[in-house]
N, C-alpha and C positions, 0 to 999 in steps of 0.2 A: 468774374465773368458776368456779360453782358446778359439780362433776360433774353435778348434779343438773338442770342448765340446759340442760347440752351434750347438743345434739340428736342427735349418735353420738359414745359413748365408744368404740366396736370398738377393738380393739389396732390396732398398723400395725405387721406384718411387713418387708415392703419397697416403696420408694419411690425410683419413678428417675422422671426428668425424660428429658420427651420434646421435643417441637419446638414451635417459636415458636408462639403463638397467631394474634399477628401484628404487623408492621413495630411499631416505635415509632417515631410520629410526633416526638420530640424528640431521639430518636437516641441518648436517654442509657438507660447498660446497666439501672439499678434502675428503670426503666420498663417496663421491659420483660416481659410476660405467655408463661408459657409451658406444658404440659399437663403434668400428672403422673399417673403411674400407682402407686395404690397398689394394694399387696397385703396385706388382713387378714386376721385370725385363723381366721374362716372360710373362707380360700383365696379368695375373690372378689376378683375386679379392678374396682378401680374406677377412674373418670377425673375429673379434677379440675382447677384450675388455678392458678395461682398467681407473684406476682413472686418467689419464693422459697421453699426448706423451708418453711419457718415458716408463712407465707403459706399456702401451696397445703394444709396441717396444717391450719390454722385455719378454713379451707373448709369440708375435709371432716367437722370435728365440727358447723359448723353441720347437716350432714344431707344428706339427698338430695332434689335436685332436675333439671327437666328438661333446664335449659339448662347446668350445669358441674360437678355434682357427680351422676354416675349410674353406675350397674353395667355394665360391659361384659364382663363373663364371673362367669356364679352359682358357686357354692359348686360343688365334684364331688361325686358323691355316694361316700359312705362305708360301703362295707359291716360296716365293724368299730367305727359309732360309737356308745360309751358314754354314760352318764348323766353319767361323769367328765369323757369328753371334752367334753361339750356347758358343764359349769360350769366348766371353764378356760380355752375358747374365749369364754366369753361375763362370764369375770371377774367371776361371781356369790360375792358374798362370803356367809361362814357368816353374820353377822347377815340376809340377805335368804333368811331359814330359809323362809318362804311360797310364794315364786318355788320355792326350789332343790324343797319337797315336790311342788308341782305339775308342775314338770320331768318328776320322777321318774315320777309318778302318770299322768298325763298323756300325756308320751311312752313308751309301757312298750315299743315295740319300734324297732327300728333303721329303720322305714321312718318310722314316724311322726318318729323324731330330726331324719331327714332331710330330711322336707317342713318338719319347724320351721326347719330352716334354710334350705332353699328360698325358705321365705317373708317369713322378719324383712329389712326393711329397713335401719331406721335401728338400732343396736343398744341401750338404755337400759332403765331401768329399765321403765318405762309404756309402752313398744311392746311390750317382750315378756311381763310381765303381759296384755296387751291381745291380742296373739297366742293365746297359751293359751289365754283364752277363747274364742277364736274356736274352736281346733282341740277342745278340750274338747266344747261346742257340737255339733262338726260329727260327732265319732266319735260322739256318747252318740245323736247321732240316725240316723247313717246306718250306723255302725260296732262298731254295740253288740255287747258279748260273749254269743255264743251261747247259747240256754238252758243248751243240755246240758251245753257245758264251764262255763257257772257254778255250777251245780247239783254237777259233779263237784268243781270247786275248793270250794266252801261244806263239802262234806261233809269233804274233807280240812282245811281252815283258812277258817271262816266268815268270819275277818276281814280277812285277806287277799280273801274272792272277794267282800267286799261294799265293798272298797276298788278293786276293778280295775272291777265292774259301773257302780260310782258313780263311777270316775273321781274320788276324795277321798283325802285320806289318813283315815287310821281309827283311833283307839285303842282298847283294851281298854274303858274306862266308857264308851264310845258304842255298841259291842257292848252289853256289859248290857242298855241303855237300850234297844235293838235289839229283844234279848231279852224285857227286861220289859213290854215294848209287846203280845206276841207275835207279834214279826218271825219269818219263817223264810224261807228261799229262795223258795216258793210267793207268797209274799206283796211277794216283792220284783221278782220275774217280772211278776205281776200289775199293781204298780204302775210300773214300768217299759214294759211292751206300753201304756198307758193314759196314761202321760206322760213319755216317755222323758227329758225333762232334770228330772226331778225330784228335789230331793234328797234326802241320807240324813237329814237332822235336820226333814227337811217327811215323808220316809216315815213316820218314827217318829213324830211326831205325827198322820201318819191310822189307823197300825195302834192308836195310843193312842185316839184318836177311836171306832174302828170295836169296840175294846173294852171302853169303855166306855158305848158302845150295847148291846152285845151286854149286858153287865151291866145293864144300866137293863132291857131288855126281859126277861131271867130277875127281873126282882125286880118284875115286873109280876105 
């Protein structure tokens, strides 16, 4: 089977076997179901089951579910968790260069790391892609970065505070284009109060829009 199939790749730290699930009706031992408790990379417990290692393994990468593969103790929370820790906990490889910018972008402070971990269940590729979204989503509407400290970041590093407003990452010819549009922090302010999940490459096409209105009405 494909990594790409298995419904939780999470690491597995440690794995003890607990007690019988129950009697085996034929009394023979490789019949026999019993609970396992793992511990992954995240620090969460989970419970599982299984006639054996392998077995009660093979479980838990199907995923989680209600009746034998489910969390029974979440993640602690981390006062000291990094960008770093978050991509070697979660075995994000450098070609999944899109996840790891978003990560970054995304989660920019230790609480927010924390609730991403809070909240991922199954760990794979398209959960926590699909995660991100969500929490993306949630801060640009409910948690957006204050005028004032964006306007103070813009003035010190435009491209940096139009990558943390927009929750994106950002390069140098996006900026320009930013620029060339005649973006400025005023204009980003504005389009944000007005559509808070809206993006930087839909900004710059209304600032392009609204300037070449403005052109059209001077050549009137």
């Amino acid at each position: 089977m494909e990594r790409k199939d298995i419904a939780n790749i999470q690491a597995i730290q440690e794995m003890i076997r607990k007690e019988q699930v129950w009697e085996s009706d034929t009394g023979k031992k490789e019949a026999e179901l019993y609970y396992y408790h793992i511990t992954d990379a995240l620090k969460r417990q989970w419970q599982t089951i299984g006639v054996n290692v392998s077995d009660a393994i093979q479980l838990f990468e199907t995923g989680y579910d209600d009746n034998w593969t489910y969390i029974i103790e979440p993640a602690p929370y981390n006062p000291d968790l990094t960008f770093t820790d978050l991509i070697n906990m979660f075995n994000i490889s450098p070609e999944a260069w899109e996840i790891r910018n978003d990560m970054q972008i995304i989660l920019n402070t230790v609480e927010r790391r924390n609730e991403f971990v809070s909240m991922i269940v199954n760990v794979n590729e398209e959960s926590t892609a699909r995660l991100l979204r969500e929490l993306k989503e949630k801060y640009l509407t409910y948690c957006q970065l204050l005028d004032g400290d964006f306007m103070k970041l813009y003035a010190v590093n435009p491209v940096n505070a139009l990558s943390v407003y927009f929750l994106e990452p950002l390069d140098i010819v996006t900026f320009w284009d930013w620029e060339a549009a005649g973006g400025s922090y005023k204009k980003a302010i504005q389009y944000k109060r007005e559509e808070p999940l809206i993006s930087l490459i839909h900004a710059i096409e209304r600032a392009e829009d609204e300037a070449m209105d403005i052109a059209f009405g001077l050549g009137c």
